[in-house]
C-alpha positions as CSV (number, residue, x, y, z in Angstrom):
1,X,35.6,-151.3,-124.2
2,X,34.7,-148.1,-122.1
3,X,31.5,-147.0,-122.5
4,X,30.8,-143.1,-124.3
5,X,30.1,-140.9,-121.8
6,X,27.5,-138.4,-122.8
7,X,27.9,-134.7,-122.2
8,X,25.5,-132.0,-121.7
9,X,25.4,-128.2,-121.8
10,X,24.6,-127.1,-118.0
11,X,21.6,-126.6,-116.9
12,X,21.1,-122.7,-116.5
13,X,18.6,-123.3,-113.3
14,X,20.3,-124.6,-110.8
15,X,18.9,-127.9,-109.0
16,X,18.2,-127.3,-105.2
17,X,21.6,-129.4,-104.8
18,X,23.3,-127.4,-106.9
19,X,21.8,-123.9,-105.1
20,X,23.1,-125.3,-102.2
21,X,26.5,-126.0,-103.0
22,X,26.3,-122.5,-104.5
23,X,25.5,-121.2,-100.7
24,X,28.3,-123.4,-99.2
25,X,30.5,-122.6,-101.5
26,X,30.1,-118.5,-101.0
27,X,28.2,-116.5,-98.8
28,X,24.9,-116.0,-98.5
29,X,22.8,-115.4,-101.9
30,X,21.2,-112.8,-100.3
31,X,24.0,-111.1,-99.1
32,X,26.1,-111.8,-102.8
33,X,23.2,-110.0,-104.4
34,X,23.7,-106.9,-101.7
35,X,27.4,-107.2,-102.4
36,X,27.5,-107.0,-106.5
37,X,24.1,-104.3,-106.1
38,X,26.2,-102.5,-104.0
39,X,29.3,-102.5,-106.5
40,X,26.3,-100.9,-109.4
41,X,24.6,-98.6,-107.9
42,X,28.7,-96.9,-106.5
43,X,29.4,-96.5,-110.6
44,X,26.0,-95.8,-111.4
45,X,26.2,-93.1,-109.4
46,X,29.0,-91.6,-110.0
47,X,28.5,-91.7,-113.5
48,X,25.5,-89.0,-112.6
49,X,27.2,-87.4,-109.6
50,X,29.7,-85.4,-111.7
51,X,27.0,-83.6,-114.2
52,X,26.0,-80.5,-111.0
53,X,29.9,-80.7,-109.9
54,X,31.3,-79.5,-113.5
55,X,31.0,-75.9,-113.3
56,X,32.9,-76.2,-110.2
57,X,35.6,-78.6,-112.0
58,X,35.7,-76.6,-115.2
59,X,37.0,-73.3,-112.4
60,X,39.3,-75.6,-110.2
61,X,40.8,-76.7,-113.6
62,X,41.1,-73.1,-115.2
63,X,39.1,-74.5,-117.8
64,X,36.0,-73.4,-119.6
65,X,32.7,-75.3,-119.0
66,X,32.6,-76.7,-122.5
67,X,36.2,-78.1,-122.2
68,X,35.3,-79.7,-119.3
69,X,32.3,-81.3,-120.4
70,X,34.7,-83.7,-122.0
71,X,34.9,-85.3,-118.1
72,X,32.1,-86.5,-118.4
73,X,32.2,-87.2,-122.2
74,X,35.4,-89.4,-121.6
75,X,33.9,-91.8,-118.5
76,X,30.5,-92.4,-121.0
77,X,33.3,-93.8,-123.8
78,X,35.3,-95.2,-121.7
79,X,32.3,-97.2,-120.2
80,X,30.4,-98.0,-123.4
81,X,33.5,-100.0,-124.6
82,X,34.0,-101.9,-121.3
83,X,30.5,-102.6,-120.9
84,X,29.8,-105.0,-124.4
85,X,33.3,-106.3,-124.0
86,X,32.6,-107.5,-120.3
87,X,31.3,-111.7,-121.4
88,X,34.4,-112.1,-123.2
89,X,37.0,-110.6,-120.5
90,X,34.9,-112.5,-117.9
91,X,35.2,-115.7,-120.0
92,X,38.6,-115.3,-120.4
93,X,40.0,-114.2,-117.2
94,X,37.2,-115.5,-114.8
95,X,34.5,-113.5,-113.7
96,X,35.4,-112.8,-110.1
97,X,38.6,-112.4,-110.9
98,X,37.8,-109.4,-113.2
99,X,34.9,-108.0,-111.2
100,X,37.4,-107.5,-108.3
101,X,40.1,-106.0,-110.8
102,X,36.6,-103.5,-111.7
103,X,36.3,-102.6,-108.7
104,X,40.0,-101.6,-107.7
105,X,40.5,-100.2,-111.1
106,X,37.5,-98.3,-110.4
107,X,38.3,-97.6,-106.7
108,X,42.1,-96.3,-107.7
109,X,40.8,-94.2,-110.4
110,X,38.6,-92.1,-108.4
111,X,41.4,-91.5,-106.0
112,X,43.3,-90.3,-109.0
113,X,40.2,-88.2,-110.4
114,X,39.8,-86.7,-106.5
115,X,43.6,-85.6,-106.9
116,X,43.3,-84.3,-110.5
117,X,45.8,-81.0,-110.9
118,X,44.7,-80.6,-114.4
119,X,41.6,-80.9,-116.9
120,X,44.0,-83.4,-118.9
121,X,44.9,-85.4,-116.2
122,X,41.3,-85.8,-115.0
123,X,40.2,-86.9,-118.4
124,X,42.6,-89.5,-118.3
125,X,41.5,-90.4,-114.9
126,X,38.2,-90.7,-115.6
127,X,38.3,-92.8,-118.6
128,X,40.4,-95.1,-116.3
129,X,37.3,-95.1,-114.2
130,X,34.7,-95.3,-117.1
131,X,36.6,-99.0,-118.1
132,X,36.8,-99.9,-114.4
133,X,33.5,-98.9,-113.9
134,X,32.1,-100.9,-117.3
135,X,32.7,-104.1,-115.8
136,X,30.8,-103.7,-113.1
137,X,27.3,-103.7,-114.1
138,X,27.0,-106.9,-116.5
139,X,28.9,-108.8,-114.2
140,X,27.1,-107.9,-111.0
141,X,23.5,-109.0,-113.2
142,X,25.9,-112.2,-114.2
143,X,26.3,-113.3,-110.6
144,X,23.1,-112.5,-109.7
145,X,21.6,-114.8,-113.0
146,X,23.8,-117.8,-111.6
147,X,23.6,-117.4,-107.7
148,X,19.6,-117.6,-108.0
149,X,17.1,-119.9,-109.5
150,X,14.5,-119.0,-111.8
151,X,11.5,-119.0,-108.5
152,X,13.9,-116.3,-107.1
153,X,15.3,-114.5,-109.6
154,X,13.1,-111.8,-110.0
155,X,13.6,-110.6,-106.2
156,X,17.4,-110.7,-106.9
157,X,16.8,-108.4,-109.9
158,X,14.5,-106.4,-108.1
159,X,17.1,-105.5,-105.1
160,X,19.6,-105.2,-108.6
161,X,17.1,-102.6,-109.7
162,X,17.3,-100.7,-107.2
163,X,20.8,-99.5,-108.0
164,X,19.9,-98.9,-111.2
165,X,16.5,-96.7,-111.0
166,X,17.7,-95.0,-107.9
167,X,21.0,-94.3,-108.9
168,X,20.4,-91.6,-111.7
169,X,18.0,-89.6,-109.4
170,X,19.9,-89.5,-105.9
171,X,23.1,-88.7,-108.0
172,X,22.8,-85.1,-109.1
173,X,21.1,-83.9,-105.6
174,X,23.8,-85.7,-103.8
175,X,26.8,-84.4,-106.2
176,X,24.8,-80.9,-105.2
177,X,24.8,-81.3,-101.9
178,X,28.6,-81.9,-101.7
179,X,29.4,-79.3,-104.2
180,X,28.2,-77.1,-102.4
181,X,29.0,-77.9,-98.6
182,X,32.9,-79.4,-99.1
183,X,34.6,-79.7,-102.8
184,X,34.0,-81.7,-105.7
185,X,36.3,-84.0,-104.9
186,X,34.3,-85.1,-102.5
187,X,32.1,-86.8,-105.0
188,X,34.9,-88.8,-106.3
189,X,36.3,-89.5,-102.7
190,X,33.0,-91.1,-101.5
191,X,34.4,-94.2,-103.8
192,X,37.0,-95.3,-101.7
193,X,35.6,-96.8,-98.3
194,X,32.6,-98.3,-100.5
195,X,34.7,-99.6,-103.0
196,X,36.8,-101.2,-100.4
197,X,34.8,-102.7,-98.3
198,X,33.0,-103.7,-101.9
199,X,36.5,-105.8,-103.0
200,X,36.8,-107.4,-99.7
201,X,33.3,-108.6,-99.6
202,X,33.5,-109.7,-103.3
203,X,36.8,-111.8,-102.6
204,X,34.9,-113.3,-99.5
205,X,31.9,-113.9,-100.6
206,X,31.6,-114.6,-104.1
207,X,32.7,-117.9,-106.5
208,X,32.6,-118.5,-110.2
209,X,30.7,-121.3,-111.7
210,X,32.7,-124.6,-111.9
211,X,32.4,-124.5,-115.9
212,X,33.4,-120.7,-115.8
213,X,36.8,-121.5,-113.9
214,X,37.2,-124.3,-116.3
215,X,37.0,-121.8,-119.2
216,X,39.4,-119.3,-117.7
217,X,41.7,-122.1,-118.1
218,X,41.8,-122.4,-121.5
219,X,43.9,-120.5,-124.2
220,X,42.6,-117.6,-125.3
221,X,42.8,-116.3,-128.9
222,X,42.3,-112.4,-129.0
223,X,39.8,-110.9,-131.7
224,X,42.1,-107.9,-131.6
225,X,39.8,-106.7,-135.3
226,X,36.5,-106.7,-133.4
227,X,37.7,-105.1,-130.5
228,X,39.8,-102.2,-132.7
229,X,35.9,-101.9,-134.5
230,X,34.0,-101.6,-131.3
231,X,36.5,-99.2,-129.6
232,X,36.3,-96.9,-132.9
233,X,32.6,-97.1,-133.5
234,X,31.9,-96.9,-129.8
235,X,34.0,-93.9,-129.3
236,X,32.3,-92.0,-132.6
237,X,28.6,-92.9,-131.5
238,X,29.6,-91.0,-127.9
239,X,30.9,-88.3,-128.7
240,X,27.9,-87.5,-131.9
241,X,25.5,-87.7,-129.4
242,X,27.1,-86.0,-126.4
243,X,28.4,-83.1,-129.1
244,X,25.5,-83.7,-131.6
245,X,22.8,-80.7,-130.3
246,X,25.9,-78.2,-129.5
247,X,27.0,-78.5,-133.3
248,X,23.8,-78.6,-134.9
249,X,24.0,-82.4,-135.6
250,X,24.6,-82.7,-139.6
251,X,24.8,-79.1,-140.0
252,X,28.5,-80.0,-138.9
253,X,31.2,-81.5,-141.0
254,X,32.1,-82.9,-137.9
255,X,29.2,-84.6,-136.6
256,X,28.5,-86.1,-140.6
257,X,31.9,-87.3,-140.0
258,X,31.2,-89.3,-136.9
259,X,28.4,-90.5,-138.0
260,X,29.6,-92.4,-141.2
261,X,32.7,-93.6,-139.0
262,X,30.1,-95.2,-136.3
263,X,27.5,-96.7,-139.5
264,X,30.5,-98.1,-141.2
265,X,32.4,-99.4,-138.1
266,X,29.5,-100.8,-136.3
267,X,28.5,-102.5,-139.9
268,X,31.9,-103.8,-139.7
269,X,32.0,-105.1,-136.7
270,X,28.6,-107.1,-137.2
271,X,29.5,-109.0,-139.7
272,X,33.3,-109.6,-138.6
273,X,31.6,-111.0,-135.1
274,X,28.7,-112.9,-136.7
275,X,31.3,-115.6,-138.7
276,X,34.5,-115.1,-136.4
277,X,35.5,-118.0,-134.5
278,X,36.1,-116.7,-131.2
279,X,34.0,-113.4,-131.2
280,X,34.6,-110.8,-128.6
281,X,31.0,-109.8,-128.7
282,X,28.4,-112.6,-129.1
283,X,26.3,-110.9,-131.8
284,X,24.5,-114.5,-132.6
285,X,22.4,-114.2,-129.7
286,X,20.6,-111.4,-131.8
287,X,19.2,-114.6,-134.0
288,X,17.0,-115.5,-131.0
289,X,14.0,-113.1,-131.4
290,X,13.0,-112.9,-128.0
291,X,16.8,-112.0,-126.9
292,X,16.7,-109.2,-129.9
293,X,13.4,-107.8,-128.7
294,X,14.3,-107.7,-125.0
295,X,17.0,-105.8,-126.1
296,X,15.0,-103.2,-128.1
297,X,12.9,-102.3,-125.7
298,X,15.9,-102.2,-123.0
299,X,17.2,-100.1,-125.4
300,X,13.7,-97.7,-125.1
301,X,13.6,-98.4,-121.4
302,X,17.1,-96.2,-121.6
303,X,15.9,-93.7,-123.2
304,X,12.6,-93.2,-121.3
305,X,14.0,-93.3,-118.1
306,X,17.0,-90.7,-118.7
307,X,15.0,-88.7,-121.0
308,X,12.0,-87.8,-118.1
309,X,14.8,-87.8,-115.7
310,X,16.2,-84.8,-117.3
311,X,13.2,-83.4,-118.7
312,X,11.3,-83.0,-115.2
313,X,14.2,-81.1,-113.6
314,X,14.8,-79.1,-116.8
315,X,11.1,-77.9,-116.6
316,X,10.8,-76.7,-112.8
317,X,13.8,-74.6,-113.2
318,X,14.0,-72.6,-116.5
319,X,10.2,-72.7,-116.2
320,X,9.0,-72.4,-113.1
321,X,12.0,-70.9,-111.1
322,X,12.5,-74.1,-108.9
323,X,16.0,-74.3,-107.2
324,X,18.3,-77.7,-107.8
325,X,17.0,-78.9,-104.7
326,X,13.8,-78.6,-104.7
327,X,13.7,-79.6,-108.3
328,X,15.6,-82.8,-106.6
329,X,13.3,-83.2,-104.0
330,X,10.2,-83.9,-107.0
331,X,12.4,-86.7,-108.4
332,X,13.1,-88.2,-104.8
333,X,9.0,-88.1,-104.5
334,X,9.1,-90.4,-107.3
335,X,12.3,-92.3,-105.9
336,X,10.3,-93.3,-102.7
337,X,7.5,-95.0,-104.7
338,X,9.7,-96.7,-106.6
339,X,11.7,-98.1,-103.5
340,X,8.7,-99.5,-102.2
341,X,7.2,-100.9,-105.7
342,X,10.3,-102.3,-106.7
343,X,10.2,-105.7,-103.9
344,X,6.6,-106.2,-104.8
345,X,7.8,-106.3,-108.6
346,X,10.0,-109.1,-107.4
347,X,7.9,-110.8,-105.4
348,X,5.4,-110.9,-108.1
349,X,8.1,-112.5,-110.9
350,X,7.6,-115.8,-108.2
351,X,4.0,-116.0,-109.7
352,X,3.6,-114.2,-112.9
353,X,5.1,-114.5,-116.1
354,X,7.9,-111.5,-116.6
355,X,6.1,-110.9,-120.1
356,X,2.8,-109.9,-118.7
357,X,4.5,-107.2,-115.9
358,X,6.3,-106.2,-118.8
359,X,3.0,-105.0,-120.7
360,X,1.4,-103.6,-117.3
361,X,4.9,-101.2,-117.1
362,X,4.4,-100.4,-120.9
363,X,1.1,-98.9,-120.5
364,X,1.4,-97.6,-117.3
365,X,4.6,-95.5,-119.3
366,X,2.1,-94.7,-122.1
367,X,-0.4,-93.4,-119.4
368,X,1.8,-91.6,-117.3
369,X,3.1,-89.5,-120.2
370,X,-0.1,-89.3,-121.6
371,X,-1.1,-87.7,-118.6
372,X,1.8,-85.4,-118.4
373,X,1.0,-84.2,-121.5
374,X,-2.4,-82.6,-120.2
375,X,-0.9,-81.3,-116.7
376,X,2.4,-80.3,-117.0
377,X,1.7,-76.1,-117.1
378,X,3.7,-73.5,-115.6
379,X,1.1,-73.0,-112.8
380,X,1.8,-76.6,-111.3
381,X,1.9,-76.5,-107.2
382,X,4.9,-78.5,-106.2
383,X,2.5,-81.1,-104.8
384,X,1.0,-81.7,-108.3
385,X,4.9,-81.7,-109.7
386,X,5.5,-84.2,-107.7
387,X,2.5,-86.9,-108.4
388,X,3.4,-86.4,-111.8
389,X,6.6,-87.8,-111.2
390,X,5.1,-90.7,-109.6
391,X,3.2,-91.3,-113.0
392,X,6.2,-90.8,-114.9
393,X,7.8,-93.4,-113.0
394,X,5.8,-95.8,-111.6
395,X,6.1,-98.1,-114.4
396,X,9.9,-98.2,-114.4
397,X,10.3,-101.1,-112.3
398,X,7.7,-103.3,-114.0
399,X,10.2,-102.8,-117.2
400,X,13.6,-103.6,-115.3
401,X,13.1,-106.3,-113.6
402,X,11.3,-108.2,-115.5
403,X,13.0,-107.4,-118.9
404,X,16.3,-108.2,-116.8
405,X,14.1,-111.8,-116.2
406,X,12.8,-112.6,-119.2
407,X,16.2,-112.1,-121.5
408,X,18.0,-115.1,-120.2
409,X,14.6,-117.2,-121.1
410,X,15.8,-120.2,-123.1
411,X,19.6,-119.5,-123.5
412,X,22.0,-121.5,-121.7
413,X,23.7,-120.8,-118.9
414,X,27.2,-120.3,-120.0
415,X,25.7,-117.6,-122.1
416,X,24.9,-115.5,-119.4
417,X,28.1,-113.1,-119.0
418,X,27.5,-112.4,-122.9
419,X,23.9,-111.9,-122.3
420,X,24.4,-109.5,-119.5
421,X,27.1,-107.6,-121.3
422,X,24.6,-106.9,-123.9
423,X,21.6,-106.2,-122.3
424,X,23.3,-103.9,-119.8
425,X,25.1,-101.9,-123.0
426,X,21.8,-101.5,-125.0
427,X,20.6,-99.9,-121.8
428,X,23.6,-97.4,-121.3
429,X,23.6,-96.8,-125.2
430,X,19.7,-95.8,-124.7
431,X,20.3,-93.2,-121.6
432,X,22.5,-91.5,-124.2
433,X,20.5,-91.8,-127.0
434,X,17.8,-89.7,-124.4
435,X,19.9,-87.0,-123.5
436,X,20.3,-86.4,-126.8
437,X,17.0,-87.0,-128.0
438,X,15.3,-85.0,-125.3
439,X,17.7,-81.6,-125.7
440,X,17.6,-81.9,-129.4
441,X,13.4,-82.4,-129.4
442,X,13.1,-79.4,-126.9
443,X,15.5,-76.6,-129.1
444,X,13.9,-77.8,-132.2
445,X,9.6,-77.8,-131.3
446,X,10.9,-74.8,-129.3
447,X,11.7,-72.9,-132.0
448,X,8.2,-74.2,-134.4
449,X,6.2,-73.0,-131.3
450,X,8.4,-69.8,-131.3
451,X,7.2,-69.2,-134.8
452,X,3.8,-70.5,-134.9
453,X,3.1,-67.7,-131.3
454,X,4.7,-64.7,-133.2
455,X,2.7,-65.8,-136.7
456,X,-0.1,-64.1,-134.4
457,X,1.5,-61.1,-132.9
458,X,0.2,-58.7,-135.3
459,X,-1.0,-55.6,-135.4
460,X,-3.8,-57.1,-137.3
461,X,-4.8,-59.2,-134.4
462,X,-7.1,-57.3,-132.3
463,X,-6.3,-59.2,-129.1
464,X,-2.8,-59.1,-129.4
465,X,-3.0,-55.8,-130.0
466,X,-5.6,-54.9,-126.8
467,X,-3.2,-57.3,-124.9
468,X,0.0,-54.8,-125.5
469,X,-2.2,-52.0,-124.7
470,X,-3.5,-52.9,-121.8
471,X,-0.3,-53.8,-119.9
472,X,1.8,-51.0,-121.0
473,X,-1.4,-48.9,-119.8
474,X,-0.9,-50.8,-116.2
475,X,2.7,-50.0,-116.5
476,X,2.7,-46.1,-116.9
477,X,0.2,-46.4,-114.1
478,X,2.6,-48.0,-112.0
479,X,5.4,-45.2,-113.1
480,X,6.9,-45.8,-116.2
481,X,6.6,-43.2,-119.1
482,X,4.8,-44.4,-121.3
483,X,8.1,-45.1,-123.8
484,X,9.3,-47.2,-121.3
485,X,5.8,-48.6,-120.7
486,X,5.5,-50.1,-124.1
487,X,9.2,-51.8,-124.3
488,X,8.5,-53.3,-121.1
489,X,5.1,-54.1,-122.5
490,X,6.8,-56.1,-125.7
491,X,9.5,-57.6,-123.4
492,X,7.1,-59.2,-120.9
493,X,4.8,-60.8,-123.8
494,X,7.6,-62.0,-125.6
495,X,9.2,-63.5,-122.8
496,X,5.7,-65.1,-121.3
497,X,5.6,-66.3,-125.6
498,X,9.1,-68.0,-125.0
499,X,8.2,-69.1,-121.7
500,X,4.6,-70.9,-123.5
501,X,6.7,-72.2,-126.7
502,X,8.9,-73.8,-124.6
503,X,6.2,-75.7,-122.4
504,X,4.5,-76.8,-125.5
505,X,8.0,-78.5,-126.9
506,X,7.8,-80.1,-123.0
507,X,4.5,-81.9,-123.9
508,X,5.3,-82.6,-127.2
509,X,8.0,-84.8,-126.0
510,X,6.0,-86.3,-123.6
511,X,3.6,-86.9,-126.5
512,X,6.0,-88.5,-128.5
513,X,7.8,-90.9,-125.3
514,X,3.9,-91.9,-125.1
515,X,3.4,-93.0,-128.7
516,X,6.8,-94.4,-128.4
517,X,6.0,-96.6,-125.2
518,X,2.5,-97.9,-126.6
519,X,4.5,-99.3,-129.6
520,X,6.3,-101.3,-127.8
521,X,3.9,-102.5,-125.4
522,X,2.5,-104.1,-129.1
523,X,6.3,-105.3,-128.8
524,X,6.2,-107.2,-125.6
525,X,3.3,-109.5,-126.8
526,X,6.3,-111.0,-128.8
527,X,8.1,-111.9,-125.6
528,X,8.6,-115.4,-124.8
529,X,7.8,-116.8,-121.3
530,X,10.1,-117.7,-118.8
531,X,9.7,-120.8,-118.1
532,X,12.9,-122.9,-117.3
533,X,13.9,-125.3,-119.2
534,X,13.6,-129.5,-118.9
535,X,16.9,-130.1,-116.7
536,X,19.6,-131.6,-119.8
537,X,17.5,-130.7,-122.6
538,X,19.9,-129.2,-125.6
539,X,19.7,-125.5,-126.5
540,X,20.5,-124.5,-130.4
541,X,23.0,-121.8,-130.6
């Protein structure tokens, strides 16, 4: 009588054997994680090169800038649904398999966008390259999560968040700097010799696990509901927040439509996914609360990061008159600190727990904004602009990486394309969430400030009034009659009024992304620690 032969799930850190056979097997782990880092930081870029290129698109195209804002509209939907969907396609297909099919869908696409004759074409194009381009972020952190062990994790993450922090910033002064010296299409041609020497390297280099190709193996039964729900509710939460501020959010019939489309969809697909069999979208990891609250404050890591990122540019040129490149050259100030904080972040992850970086970058968010609150003005030297930056950012990494750590503590490993999938969405759904946020904040306090200034431009108000006086005094002096003396007079204070109610919504924001960043550094205390788990012992799914 044969013995039973006892089976256990994998361990998700590997045994120094079984990191070995990982190196004999592909290339180098190092040079894997330059490979798939690569492969991220190419489509996170692009998906910020476009934004300084569209004026030039929307005139190529002989359409207006609004129509073509729907280029960049269609890539972000496009990408959102790819990006959740990515565990189950790498599941089912194999993981290096469809990260190579990423990348040349991806690749081909922005040939395609490069030789757009037509704004319809290039939407087409470029949602072609959104769903080759959502692939390749969660499985890129995938690989990286199996390739390394726990001790050296964190310095694969860190090279990983690299492409991730770096990308938004270079993108739009890059896309700039092409614009304006060859075409646009330059910024979708770039693609090509990266993303092929990207495949090649990729079908070199790197190897699924042995129970991953086992899996690909199997039959595969298609949750076509949950993916019709995510496609719809996806598609509804995009386009609300990329049209949201243009239509006066629920002012419009349209936006109020959206909006019950993506609560009831969304709803929908929650519960469909929670007691299907064979869900597209592993929702049940939301059960574990560390996984749930690594997520929510990926989530506010998405919207911090994108919302300064736009702010800080926003603010040097309608306020202070700055050009797009030297407003770009503040955000590279910031860029260079964070290339050379980002190794030490990983290097740290070999001795510290992830959790306790992870409250260090939390206050040092809260402080930086806190600090932006009482220095941003619009007499700033560019000097000043750009150590504020530094503050803005400096604790950027010390979320990433070790948020990107600590999310896989205590799952198994065959969870990790489904765990990647969904960390790396809530991050992407956050960057939108603080575009919108930011544009929406800034017109609406604008407007209060707006108010609340001309509440005290009366004739009442003795200083107001001496103010007028005065300057349209100094202007008949210079030459005007003194008609013309006093309109100039009124233009000139109500434009430096617009120009003061609109730095005060600035700091309010920054107020309110402080407030928001010390609440969840009370968050992180919740995290749990990474520590690995006993080699064989079960995990409760």
């Amino acid at each position: 009588m044969a013995e039973p032969v006892e089976i256990a799930l994998p361990d998700p850190i590997p045994s120094a054997a079984a990191f070995a056979r990982t190196w004999e097997r592909g290339g180098s782990p190092w040079l894997i994680a330059s490979v798939v880092a690569l492969s991220a930081f190419m489509e996170l870029l692009d998906a910020s090169i476009a934004n300084v290129a569209l004026p030039h698109m929307a005139g190529s195209l002989s359409s207006t800038t609004d129509e073509a804002t729907w280029i960049l509209t269609s890539y972000l939907v496009a990408n959102a649904i790819i990006l959740p969907l990515s565990g189950w396609i790498s599941n089912t297909i194999g993981r290096k398999r469809y990260f190579m099919l990423s990348l040349l869908l991806f690749t081909a696409s922005s040939v395609l966008c490069g030789l757009a004759p037509s704004l319809s074409a290039m939407i087409l194009f470029r949602v072609l390259q959104g769903a080759g381009g959502g692939g390749l972020q969660p499985v890129a952190q995938a690989i990286l999560a199996d390739t390394f062990p726990e001790s050296q994790r964190g310095q694969a993450f860190a090279l990983y968040g690299i492409t991730t922090v770096l990308a938004p910033i270079v993108g739009p002064t890059l896309g700039g700097w092409i614009t304006d010296n060859a075409s646009w299409r330059w910024i979708f041609f770039i693609n090509i010799p990266v993303g092929m020497l990207a495949l090649l390297l990729v079908k070199q280099w790197i190897q699924d696990p042995e129970s991953l190709r086992r899996a690909a193996h199997k039959s595969v039964k298609v949750d076509y509901i949950g993916i019709g729900l995510l496609a719809v509710g996806i598609t509804a939460l995009q386009v609300m927040l990329d049209k949201g501020q243009e239509d006066d959010w629920f002012g419009s019939h349209f936006i109020v439509a959206l909006a019950i489309v993506v609560v009831l969809t969304l709803a929908a697909l929650l519960i469909w996914e929670w007691f299907h069999d064979h869900p597209v979208i592993d929702v049940r990891l939301f059960k574990h609360f560390n996984f749930l609250t690594t997520n929510l404050m990926m989530f506010g890591f998405g919207v911090m990061m994108f919302s300064t990122l736009v702010m800080m540019p926003l603010y040097l040129q309608t306020l202070m008159g700055y050009t797009a490149e030297n407003a770009g050259l503040v955000l590279s100030f910031g860029g260079l600190f964070l290339l050379l904080e980002l190794p030490l972040v990983g290097r740290l992850l070999g001795k510290l727990q992830a959790r306790r970086l992870v409250h260090i970058g939390w206050a040092a968010m809260a402080v930086g904004m806190w600090v932006s609150t009482h220095t941003m003005n619009t007499l700033i030297s560019f000097g000043a602009a750009s150590w504020i930056r530094v503050l803005q950012v400096i604790g950027l990494p010390l979320l990433f990486v070790p948020l990107t750590t600590v999310v896989y503590a205590g799952l198994p490993a065959e969870k990790n394309n489904a765990i990647s999938a969904l960390i790396n969405f809530m991050r992407n759904i956050g960057m939108s969430f603080g575009t919108s946020l930011v544009t929406t904040l800034l017109a609406r306090r604008a407007q209060f400030h707006q108010q609340a200034l001309i509440s005290h431009l009366t004739p009442a108000n003795v200083y107001a009034s001496g103010a007028l006086h005065r300057l349209a005094a100094a202007l008949e002096q210079a030459g005007l009659n003194a008609p013309d003396a006093l309109l100039q007079a009124y233009a000139r204070i109500y434009h430096a009024l617009i120009t003061q109610a609109v730095a005060l919504a600035y700091i309010d924001v920054y107020h309110i992304i402080a407030l928001t960043a010390t609440g969840l550094l009370g968050l992180s205390f919740f995290l749990k620690s990474n520590v690995p788990r006993a080699p064989g012992a079960p995990w409760k799914g």
